[in-house]
Every structure is written in structure tokens, then in C-alpha cells.
N, C-alpha and C positions, 0 to 999 in steps of 0.2 A: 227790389228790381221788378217785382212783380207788378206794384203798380205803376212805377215809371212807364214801362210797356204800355198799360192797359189804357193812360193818358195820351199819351203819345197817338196810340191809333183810334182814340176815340177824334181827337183834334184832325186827324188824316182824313175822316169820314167827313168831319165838320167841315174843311175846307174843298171835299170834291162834291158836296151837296149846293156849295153857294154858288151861283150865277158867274158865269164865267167873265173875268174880266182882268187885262189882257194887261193893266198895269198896276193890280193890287199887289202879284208877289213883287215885282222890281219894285215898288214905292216902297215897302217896310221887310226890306231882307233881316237888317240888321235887329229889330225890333223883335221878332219873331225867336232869331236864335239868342238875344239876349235874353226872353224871358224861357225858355227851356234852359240855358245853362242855369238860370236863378234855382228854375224847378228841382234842374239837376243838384245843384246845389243843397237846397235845403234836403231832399232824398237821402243824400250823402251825411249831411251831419247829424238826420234822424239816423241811420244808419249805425254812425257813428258812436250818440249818444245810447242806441242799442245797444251795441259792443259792449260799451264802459257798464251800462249796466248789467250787464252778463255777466264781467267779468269782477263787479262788484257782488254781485250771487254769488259768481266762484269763492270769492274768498270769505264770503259770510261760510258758504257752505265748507271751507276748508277748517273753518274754525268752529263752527260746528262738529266737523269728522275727527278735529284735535280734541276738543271736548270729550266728545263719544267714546273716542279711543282712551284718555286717560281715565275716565269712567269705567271705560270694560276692565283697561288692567286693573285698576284698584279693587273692583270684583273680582277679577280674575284671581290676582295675588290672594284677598281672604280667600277666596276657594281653596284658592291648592293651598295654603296654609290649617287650613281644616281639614283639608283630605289625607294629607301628609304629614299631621300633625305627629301621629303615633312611629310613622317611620321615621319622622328625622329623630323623633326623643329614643329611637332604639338604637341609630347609626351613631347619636353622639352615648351613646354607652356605651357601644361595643369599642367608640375610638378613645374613650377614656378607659376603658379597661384595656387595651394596648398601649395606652397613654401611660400607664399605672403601672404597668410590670414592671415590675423591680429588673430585668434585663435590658429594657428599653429606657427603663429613667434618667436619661442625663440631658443635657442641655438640647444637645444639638438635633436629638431625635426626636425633641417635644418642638422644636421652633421648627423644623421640615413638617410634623405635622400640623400645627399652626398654620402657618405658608399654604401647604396647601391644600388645606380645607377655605381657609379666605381666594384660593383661585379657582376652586370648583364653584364657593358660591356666586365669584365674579361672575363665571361660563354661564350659569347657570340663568340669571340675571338677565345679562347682555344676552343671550338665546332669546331668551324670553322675551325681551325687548323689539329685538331683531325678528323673530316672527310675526309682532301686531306692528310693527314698521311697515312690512311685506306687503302684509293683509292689504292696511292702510293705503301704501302707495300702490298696491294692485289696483285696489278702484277708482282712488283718484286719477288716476294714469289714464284708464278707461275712458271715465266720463271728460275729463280733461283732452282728451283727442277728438270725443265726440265734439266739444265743443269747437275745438280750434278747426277740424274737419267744416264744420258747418260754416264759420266764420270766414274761412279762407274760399269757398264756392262764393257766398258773397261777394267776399272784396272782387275777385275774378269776373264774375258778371258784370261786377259796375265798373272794373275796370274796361272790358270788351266796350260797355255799352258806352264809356268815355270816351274811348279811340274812335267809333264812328262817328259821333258827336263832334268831336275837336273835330276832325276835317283837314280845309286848307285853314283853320280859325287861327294866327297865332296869338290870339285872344285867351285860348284855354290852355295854352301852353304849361303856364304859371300854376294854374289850379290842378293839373293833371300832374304834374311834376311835385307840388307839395301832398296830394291825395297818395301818390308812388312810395313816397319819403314816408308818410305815415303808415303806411300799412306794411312798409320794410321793417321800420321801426317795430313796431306791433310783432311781427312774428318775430324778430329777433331777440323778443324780450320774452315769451312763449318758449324758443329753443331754448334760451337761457333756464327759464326754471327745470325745464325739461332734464337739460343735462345737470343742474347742482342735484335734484331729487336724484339723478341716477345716480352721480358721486356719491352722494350722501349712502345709498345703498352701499355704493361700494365696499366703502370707508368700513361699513359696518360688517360688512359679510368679511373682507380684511380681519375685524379683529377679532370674530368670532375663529377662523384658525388659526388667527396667533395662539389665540385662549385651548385650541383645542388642540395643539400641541405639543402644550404642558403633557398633556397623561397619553401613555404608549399603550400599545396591545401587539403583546405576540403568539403567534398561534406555535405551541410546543407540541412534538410528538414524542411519546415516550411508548416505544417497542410497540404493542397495538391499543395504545390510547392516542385520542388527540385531544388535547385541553388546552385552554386559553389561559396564558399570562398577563395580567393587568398591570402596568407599572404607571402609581398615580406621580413619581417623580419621576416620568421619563426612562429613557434607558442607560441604565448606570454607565457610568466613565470609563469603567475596568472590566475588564474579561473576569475578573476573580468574582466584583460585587453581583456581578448577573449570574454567575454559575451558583453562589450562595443564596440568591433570589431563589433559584430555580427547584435548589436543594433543598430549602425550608418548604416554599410553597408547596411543592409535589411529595416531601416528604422519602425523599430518596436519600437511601445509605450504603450504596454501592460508591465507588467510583465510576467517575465518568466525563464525556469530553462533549462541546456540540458542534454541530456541524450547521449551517445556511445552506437556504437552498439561494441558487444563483439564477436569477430570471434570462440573464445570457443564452449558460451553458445547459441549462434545465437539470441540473445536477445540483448534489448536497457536496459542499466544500466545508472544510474544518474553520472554525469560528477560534483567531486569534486576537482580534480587539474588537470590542464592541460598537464599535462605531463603523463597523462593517453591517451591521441590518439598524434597519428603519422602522417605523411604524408601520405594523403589519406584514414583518414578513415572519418566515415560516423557518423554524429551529426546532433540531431533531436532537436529542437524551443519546447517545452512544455511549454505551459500559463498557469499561476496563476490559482485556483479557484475564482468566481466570490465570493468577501468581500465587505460588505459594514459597511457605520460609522453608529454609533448607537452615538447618543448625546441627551444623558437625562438631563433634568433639574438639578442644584445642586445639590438642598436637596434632590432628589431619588438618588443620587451618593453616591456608599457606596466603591469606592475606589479613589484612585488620577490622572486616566486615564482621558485624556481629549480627548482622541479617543478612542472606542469602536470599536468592529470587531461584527458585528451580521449577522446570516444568514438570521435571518427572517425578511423579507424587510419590512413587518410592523411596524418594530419599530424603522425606519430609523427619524426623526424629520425635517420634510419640513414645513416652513410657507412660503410660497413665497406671497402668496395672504395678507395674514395678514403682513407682511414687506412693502408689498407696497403701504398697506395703511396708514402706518406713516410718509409718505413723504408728503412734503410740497407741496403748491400749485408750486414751482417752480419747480417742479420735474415729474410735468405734459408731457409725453410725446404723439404729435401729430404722428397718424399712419395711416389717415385716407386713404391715400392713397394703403395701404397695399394691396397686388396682392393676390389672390385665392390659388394661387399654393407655398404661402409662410409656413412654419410650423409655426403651433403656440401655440403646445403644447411638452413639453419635453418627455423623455421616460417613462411610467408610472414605478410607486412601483412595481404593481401587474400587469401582461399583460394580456387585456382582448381581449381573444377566440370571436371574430365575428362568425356573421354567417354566415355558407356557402350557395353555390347557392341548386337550390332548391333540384333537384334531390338528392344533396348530403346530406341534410339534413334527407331527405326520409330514406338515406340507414343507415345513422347514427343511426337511433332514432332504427329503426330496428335491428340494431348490441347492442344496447343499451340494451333492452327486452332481446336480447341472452345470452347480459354477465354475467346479473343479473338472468337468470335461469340455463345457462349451464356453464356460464364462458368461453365461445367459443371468442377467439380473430378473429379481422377483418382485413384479407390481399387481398384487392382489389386496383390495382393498378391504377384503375380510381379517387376512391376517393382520393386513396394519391393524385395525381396529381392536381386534383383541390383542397385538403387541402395546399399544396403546394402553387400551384399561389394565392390563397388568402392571405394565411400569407406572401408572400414576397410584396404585394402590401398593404397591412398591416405595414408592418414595416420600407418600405420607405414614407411612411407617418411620421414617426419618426424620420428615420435615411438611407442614400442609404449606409451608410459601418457600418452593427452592429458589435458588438467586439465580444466576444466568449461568453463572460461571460450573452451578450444581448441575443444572439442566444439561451444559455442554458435555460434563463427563457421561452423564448416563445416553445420551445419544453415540457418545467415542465408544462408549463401552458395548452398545448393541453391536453399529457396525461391524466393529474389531472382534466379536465375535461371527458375525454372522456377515461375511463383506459383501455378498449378494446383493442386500439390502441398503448399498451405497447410490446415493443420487449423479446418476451419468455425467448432467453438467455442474455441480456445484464444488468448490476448489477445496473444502473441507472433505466431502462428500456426505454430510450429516445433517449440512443446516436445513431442508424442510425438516427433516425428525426433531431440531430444537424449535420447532416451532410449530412443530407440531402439540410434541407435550407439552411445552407453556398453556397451548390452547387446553389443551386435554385435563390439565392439571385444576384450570380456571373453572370447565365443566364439572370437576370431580369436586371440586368443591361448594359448588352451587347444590351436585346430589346430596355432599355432605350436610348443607346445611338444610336440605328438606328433612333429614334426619336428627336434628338440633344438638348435630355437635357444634358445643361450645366455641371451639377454637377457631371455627366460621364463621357461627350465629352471631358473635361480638362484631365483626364486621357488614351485616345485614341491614342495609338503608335504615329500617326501620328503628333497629334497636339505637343509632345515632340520633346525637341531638339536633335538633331542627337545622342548627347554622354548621351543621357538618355532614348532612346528608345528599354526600358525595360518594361516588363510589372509590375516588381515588383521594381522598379527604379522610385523615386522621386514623388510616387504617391502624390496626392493632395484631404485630406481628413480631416472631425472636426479633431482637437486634444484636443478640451478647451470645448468638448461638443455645439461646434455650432448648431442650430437648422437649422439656414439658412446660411449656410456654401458659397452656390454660387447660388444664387437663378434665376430662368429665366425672361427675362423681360415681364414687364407687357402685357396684352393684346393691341393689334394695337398698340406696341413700340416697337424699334430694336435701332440699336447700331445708328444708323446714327438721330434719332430722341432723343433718351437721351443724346449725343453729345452735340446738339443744347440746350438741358436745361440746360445742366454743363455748356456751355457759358455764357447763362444768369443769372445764379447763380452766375458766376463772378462779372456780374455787381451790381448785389442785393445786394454781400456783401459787396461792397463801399457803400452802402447807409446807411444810418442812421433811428434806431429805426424802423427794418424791419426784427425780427428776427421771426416772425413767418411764413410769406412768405418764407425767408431761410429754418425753419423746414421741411415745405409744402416742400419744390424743394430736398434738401436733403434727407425726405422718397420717392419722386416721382424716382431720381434718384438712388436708393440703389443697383438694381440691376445691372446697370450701372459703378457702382464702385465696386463693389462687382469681376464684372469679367473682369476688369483691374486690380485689386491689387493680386487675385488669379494666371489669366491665364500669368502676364506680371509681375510680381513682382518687380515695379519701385523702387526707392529710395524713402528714406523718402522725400530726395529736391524735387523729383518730385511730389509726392503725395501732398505736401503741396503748390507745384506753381498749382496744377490743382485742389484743393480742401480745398481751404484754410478754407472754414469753417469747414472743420470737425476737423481741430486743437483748438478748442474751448471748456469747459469742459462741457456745456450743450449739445454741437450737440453729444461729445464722447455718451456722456449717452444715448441720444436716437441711434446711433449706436449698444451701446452695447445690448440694449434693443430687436433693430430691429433685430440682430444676434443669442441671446440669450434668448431672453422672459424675462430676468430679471431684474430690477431696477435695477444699479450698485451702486451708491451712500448711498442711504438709505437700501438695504440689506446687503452691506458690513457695515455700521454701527451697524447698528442694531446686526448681527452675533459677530462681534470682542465682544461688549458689553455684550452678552449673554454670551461670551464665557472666560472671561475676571477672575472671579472668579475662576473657575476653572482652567485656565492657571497660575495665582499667587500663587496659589494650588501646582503646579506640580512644579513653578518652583522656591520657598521657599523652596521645599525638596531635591533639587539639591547643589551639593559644584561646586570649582572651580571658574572658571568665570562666570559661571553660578548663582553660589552665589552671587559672586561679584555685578552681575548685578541686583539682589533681591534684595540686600541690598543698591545700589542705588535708587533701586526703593521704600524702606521703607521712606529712605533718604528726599525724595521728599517733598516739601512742604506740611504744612498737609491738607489741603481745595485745590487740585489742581483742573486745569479745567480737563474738558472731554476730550480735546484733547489731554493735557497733561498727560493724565493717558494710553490714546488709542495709543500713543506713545510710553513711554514705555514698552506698552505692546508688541509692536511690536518688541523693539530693542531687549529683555529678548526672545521672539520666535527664532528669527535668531539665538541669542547664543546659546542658546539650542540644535537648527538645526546645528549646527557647523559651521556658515555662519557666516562672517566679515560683521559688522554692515554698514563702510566705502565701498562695494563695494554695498550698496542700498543710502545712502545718506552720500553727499559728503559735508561738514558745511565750509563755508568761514567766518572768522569774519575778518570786517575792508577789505578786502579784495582788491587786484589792479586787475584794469579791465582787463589787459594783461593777467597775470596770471591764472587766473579765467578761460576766455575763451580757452586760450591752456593746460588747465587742463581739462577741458572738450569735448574739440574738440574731445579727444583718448576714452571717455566713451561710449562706445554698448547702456545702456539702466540705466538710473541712476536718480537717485533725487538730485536736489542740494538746499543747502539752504545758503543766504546771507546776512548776516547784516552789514548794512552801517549804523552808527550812531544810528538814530531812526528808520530808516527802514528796517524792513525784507525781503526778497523775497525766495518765496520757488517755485521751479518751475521743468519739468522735461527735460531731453536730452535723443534723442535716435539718436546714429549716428552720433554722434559729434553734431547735431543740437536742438537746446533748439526750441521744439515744444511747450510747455504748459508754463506761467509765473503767476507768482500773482495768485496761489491756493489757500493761504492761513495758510492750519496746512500738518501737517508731512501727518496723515493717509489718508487725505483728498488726497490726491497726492498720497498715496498707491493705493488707489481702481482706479483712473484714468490711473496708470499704467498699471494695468490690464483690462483698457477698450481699453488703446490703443496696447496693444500685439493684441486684440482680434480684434480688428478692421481694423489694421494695418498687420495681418499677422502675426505675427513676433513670431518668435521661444524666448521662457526664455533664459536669460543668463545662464553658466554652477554654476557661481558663486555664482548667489540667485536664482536657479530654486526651491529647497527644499520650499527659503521662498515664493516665488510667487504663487508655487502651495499649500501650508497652503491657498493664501489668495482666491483662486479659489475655491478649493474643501471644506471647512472649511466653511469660511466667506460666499462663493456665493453659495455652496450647487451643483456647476458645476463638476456632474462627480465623483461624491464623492465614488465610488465604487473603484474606480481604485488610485492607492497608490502607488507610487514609494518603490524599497527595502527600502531604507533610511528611510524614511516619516512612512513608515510598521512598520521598526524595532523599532521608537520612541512610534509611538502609541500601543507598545506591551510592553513595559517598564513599 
């Protein structure tokens, strides 16, 4: 356009320089303006053939930036393929050895993960794709506007300088109207790429949330933690599968319910289907109220409940002392050895309020005289604090991790003696004091663990393995109501001197009619084994090459003993028996298979033994509980030795029983390996089973956890407050 002008007024100057004469312009009007539209003309199609070649750049140059671009990813790709080499060959072991667990081995858990490890690498991929896409169309977008920008002032000027040009001409009529059509054309084919490149984007940023809504994330709080839930299949279908997500993940063995919080109402609401929250919202851990068993004698039985719910813990029925005096002289457990620092009594009923130091007692008695004349409550923040460190040194004397339900008596029990010290607005009047000593308890044990007790230290980041160094990750705590859970070694002993006794305890046990020296070295060494099987979690193989005698059913018992304070043999008897009338009660009024199994048991001969009745009773519980009699004891009759032992080899944790002719053997397997032989009777090998979970570490099977835990909290009175859903919902029937 530039030079069209600059000809134009050079020709202007040309024609007012020539000698004026009066019929040069009327002789060649037409002449003049036809070779300026030529000029124009040709202007235009250089113009023109400019364009074309620009935009024949563009696309060299676009194919060039396609080039480049597949060039940078295929570098790109080696890159992170070498960078990440080592992490992805760690993430597929860690997902083969989940892959691998014999708990998760069956079809459908190997093809979910399959599934979606192939839609993570999709996301993965197509991200990656989708970000040098971006890049990509960021700059061509840019320079692509510069151009069209620059193009369309062009067309604009030549169009302006056309319309003066044309005139009254309708000579240019034609040329101006075909020049109009192509430059319409032209940008409309310009918009056109403009908007599929944008689709295109669309399209893609589309699937990358499809892709990314495969895997969910929920932010969980539990009491003062908050931690994040990752769910790579989404959020499960069922209220039950999320709350078992929740349970495994966090490692929680309380009961409990969750609540949503509501973006509405800005409130937490109770979570009844899970298709009530979304990605990313925010779900809160609510525990159970503290329930405990109430088990009254028969004849005060005025319904068919063989489990009772009572609040008032007085009338929970504990004999522990009087159970253990109906044991036989064989049942005499040696403890003499026993360390200072070991517990040796369980949690009480009723929790009894010590006394404070002295000052504090001073200000107490004084707040006391106030209450009872003005009703003036006591906020001194010194006394809390020493009411504080005495009750958390208090209650690790019982327990170093109480559960909520623990925590809320010993808060009832302060106020209730001291009512003073009730919170004005809370509807309990207790809960900052339970929340208080959760806190306090938390600090006492961080003092504790600068002091390198054990029963802490096992829990300290450090001494966790790399892929469990979380603070709320794979903690190691009672779950079976241990008393001495991990106890510290005796005074003037450490690891390198109780060593040396386990060796000779080796030798001891080759010798003959030497079991009581065995007992002696077996209590001497408890802490000793206690914080190998805890801190190092061997195999059973191992456990029993380094401690053969505590595979024995005498040593289990004084284990369970030393772990537990309880008799295991003679209180699980005693219990089933007490409890035996009443369970025939409950379970006579049941149809089904459950009838089925009553009317075996009517069946029965009529003078049976005791064992044989404590037996049945046992296989009538499991039906009941909705548990397969066969996945607690496994019966071979005539039986081939081949078979037998590769039948067993695959069993977690099982009883088996075998008759060969005239001989029986009833004996237990945990691990494929046959730890315990020659027990004797069926229930007699129940309660042993439960002294070697308890001794042994070892988590219930998913299969008889219901029956296992009847013969703990029931039968041994361990922990009886606490009640799985299932186990709740029977004993409410």
C-alpha cells in the first residue's frame, strides 16, 4: 500500500509541473484511470501472491514445530524413562507384593489391579501429551495472530484505497466485489483453523478429566489428625466397602461411624451411602460410645440375650480371681522373676481419682468449700496441669494408648468426684478434660520415648521402615487388651545379656525332665522376646527355631499369663461353661442352619462328656456368627499323609483333627506350620489358639475373626467393652 501511495503522488506532482493545458485531462480521462486500476491491479495480486506465500511459511513452519515437538517428546519420554527408572521398578514391587498376598490372591483383585494400573499409565501419557499440545498451540496461536493481525490491516488499506479509486467507475465494480469475496474467504478459512485447533484443545483437556476421575481423594479426620485418603478405584458403591477402606488404611480397631461435612449447611452430617461425597470432600472418624457386657447369671435372666449392653460398669461380671482358683496344680504359673516395670493389673471397672501433689490438693479442698457454698466453679490453669500429669502417669500404668471410651471414664471419674471442675457449657460437662488428656497422654509419651521406653520407641518415625514412616502408619499397640504389650528389660539386662540366656535355654530344652528351669529362663527372658517378635515381626519358622519352647501348651499359658494377667486354660473353661445354658437358650430359638445345628446337638448322645458338649457348643457359636465351622477346624478321617500336610501347608491359622485307626490327633497350624500336636479335645485347642495369636502377635483371620473374638472378650473377659458391628448387632437381637 505503501507504494501504491508513493506512485500515485509522484504522478500528481508530474501532472501539476506540465504546462497547463485546458484539454489534456478531458482528452484521456478514461486512459489515465484505466492504467491506475491495472497498477492497482497488479499491487493487489503481488499483494496477494505475498499472502500465499506467508502462509505457505506458516505451514512449512507448522511442520517444522510438528517435527520439533515429536523430537522434544521422544527426548522427553527417554528422560523421564531414565529418571524414573528406579521408581517405577519399586512401585511395580511394592504392587506385586500386594499383588502376591495370599489374602488378596484371587481373580478379581488381580484384574482391578491390572485395570487400573493400565488407566494410570493412560492419564499419565495423555497428560503428558496434552501438556506439549498446550505448549505447542500456545505459540503457534501467538505467531498465527501476528500474522493474520498484520494481513488483515493490509487487506483494509487496499480495500479503503479501492473504494476511493472505484468512484462513480462501475467499471471496478466487478474487481472490488471479487477482491471483497476473497479476502472474506481468506479469513474465514483462518477462523476455521482457529476454532478446530481450539476444539482440538478441548477435546483433549475433556479427556484428561474423564481420565482423572478414575482415582478419588478424600480428606479424612480422625479425632486430632487429618490425613488424606486416596482411592485409585474411586469411591466404593457401599457405605460398608469405604468404612473398611478407612479401617485398614488408618489402622483403626475401635468402632465407628462417619460423618460429611455439608457445603450447604457447614455442618458434619452422618454418611449413609456413599454416593453422598465426591472427590474431595471432607469425612470425619466418629467412635462408638463406650458399651460394655453385662452377663448375669441364668436364673436372673429374664430374656434370651446371651450378651447384655449395660452402661453401668458395675454390673459388668468379672471373676478372674475366683477362675483361677479352680485350676489345677498343673496350672501353676512360675513368675518369679517378674520386672518392676511390668503391669500387673488390668483396667479398672471404676477408675480411681489418686491424689494429687500437695499444693494441689490444698487448692482443691478449698475450691471444694466454695462449691458447696456458692457453687463457684475452679479455672486455675496450674491445677489443671498438674491434674493432667498425674492422671496421664496414672493411666500408663494401665495402658500407654487408652481408647476413647478409656479416656471418657477417667474424665467421669475426676469430675464426679471433684464437680467443681465441670465445663459451664458442654452437655457432658467433661469433654475439654477428654481432650484434654488425649492430648496430654500424646505428650507423655513423646517424654516417654526420650527416655527409650520400649513400648514408644517401637512407634518412633525413625525406628519405622522407610515405606511406613508415618506417624499414623502401622502403629504398634494392645489390640487383644495386652497389659504387657512390650515390656523393658529387667534391671542390669539389655539385649546382648538376654541373648546369651535364649542360648542357653536352647540347650535346656534338649534336656530331659527340666521344665521348670525352662519356666525360670522363659519368664527371665520375656522381655527379650517380647521386643523381637513386636519390633522385627519374624515368621513363625523363625520364632520357633529361636524359641522352641514357647511352642508347648504349658509355656503358651504362662505367656499368656505373663502378657495378659489371665489364666488361659482354666478361665476359658470355666466361661464357655457358665455361659453354655444360656447360648443353647439362644440358639434353640434360631431356624435355619442354625437349627440345623441345635438339633444336632439335641441328637447327641445322652450322657455326653464335657468336652463333647463344650464342642458343640462351640461349632452352634460360629453358625450363629455366620462363620464356616471348616475354616476353624479342618477333620481328616483315615486320612494320607501327602494330602493332609498339602492341605495344610495353605492354612493362615486353623485347628486340625486326625484319626488314624484308633488314634486321634488334634493339633493346631499357623502358617502352613503345625506348631502345637497332641492337645487332646476340640476346645482345649480353642483357648491355645487364642494364646498363641496373643503371644505370637498375630492379627485373627478375616474368616473366624467374629468367632475368635466371642472366645477373647466372652470366654476371657479381655476387652469386653469393645464389640465389633457384627458381634453388636448379634448381641442386640
Amino acid at each position: 500500500m505503501e507504494h501504491v501511495t508513493h506512485r500515485q503522488r509522484e504522478q500528481h506532482f508530474t501532472l501539476m509541473r506540465q504546462p497547463a493545458n485546458a484539454n489534456s485531462w478531458e482528452s484521456n480521462p478514461m486512459l489515465d484511470l484505466s492504467r491506475e486500476l491495472e497498477e492497482t491491479r497488479r499491487e493487489l495480486a503481488r499483494e496477494k501472491n505475498l499472502t500465499k506465500r506467508f502462509l505457505n511459511e506458516e505451514q512449512e513452519t507448522r511442520r517444522k514445530l510438528e517435527e520439533a515437538k515429536q523430537k522434544l517428546a521422544r527426548k522427553a519420554k527417554w528422560n523421564e524413562l531414565s529418571i524414573t527408572k528406579e521408581k517405577d521398578i519399586q512401585d511395580e514391587f511394592e504392587s506385586l507384593k500386594r499383588t502376591c498376598d495370599p489374602e488378596s490372591m484371587n481373580t478379581f483383585m488381580i484384574a482391578t489391579e491390572v485395570q487400573n494400573n493400565i488407566k494410570r499409565t493412560m492419564k499419565k501419557e495423555l497428560h503428558h501429551e496434552f501438556e506439549q499440545v498446550k505448549v505447542a498451540y500456545s505459540i503457534n496461536k501467538e505467531h498465527f495472530y501476528q500474522k493474520i493481525q498484520f494481513e488483515r490491516r493490509n487487506q483494509a488499506a487496499l480495500q479503503q484505497e479501492l473504494e476511493q479509486l472505484r468512484g462513480p467507475h462501475p467499471s471496478s465494480l466487478s474487481f472490488g466485489s471479487e477482491l471483497r469475496d476473497s479476502l472474506q474467504e481468506q479469513r474465514e478459512s483462518e477462523d476455521m483453523e482457529l476454532l478446530s485447533a481450539e476444539s482440538l484443545m478441548q477435546r483433549m483437556s475433556q479427556k484428561i478429566h474423564r481420565m482423572a476421575d478414575i482415582e478419588a481423594k478424600l480428606r479424612v479426620i480422625i479425632d486430632d489428625r487429618i490425613e488424606k485418603l486416596v482411592l485409585p478405584s474411586g469411591i466404593p458403591s457401599t457405605l460398608e466397602e469405604l468404612q473398611t477402606v478407612v479401617e485398614e488404611t488408618f489402622d483403626i480397631s475401635d468402632e465407628f461411624s462417619l460423618q460429611y461435612f455439608d457445603s450447604e449447611f457447614e455442618d458434619y452430617f452422618t454418611l449413609h451411602k456413599s454416593d453422598e461425597i465426591k472427590h474431595k470432600d471432607t469425612v470425619k472418624v466418629v467412635y462408638a460410645e463406650h458399651i460394655t457386657l453385662n452377663l448375669v447369671p441364668l436364673d436372673e435372666c429374664t430374656d434370651n440375650s446371651f450378651l447384655q449392653h449395660s452402661t453401668d460398669t458395675e454390673s459388668t461380671a468379672s471373676n478372674v480371681d475366683s477362675s483361677a482358683g479352680q485350676s489345677s496344680s498343673q496350672d501353676t504359673i512360675i513368675l518369679s522373676n517378674r520386672s518392676a516395670t511390668e503391669r500387673c493389673q488390668p483396667w479398672p471397672k471404676q477408675y480411681p481419682v489418686l491424689p494429687f501433689a500437695f499444693e494441689t490438693e490444698m487448692i482443691l479442698e478449698r475450691a471444694t468449700e466454695d462449691f458447696k457454698k456458692n457453687g463457684t466453679l475452679l479455672t486455675n490453669a496450674r491445677v489443671k496441669s498438674d491434674i493432667l500429669e498425674t492422671l496421664a502417669k496414672t493411666i500408663y500404668t494401665y495402658t500407654a494408648y487408652p481408647s476413647s471410651a478409656q479416656i471418657s471414664d477417667v474424665a467421669e471419674a475426676l469430675v464426679k468426684k471433684y464437680p467443681f471442675l465441670k465445663e459451664p457449657g458442654s452437655f457432658s460437662g467433661y469433654y475439654d478434660w477428654q481432650q484434654s488428656i488425649k492430648y496430654k497422654m500424646a505428650n507423655y509419651r513423646t517424654k516417654l520415648r526420650g527416655y527409650g521406653v520400649p513400648e514408644v520407641m517401637c512407634n518412633a518415625l525413625k525406628r519405622k521402615r522407610p515405606a511406613d514412616q508415618k506417624s499414623a502408619k502401622n502403629v504398634k499397640k494392645p489390640r487383644k487388651a495386652e497389659l504387657n504389650y512390650l515390656s523393658p528389660y529387667p534391671a542390669g539386662e539389655d539385649e546382648e545379656s538376654q541373648e546369651q540366656e535364649r542360648i542357653q535355654l536352647l540347650s535346656e530344652v534338649m534336656k530331659r525332665d527340666n521344665n521348670k528351669l525352662i519356666k525360670d529362663k522363659m519368664a527371665k527372658t520375656f522381655s527379650h522376646r517380647r521386643n523381637k517378635i513386636i519390633n522385627q515381626s519374624p515368621s513363625i519358622e523363625d520364632i520357633k527355631a529361636r524359641w522352641p519352647a514357647l511352642f508347648e501348651a504349658s509355656h503358651i499359658q504362662d505367656e499368656f499369663q505373663r502378657i495378659t494377667m489371665v489364666q488361659l486354660d482354666s478361665k476359658f473353661m470355666s466361661k464357655l461353661d457358665e455361659h453354655t445354658p444360656r447360648l443353647l437358650k439362644r440358639f434353640h430359638s434360631k431356624g435355619g442352619s442354625m437349627g440345623y445345628s441345635s438339633h444336632a446337638h439335641k441328637k447327641a448322645p445322652s450322657n455326653p462328656s464335657i468336652d463333647m458338649s463344650r464342642g458343640l457348643v462351640i461349632r452352634c457359636l460360629m453358625v450363629y456368627l455366620g462363620e464356616s465351622t471348616d475354616q476353624l477346624l479342618k477333620e481328616y478321617d483315615d486320612p494320607d499323609e501327602d494330602n493332609v500336610s498339602q492341605d495344610l501347608a495353605a492354612a493362615r491359622m486353623t485347628i486340625y483333627r486326625a484319626k488314624n485307626n484308633a488314634t486321634e490327633d488334634i493339633g493346631i497350624v499357623v502358617e502352613g506350620i503345625k506348631v502345637l500336636t497332641a492337645l487332646g479335645t476340640f476346645p482345649r485347642a480353642c483357648s491355645l489358639l487364642i494364646g498363641l495369636a496373643c503371644a505370637l502377635n498375630l492379627a485373627y483371620p478375616k474368616e473366624i475373626r467374629q468367632t475368635l473374638e466371642v472366645f477373647q472378650k466372652l470366654f476371657l473377659e479381655l476387652d469386653c467393652s469393645k464389640l465389633s458391628p457384627k458381634l453388636r448387632s448379634k448381641a442386640q437381637v
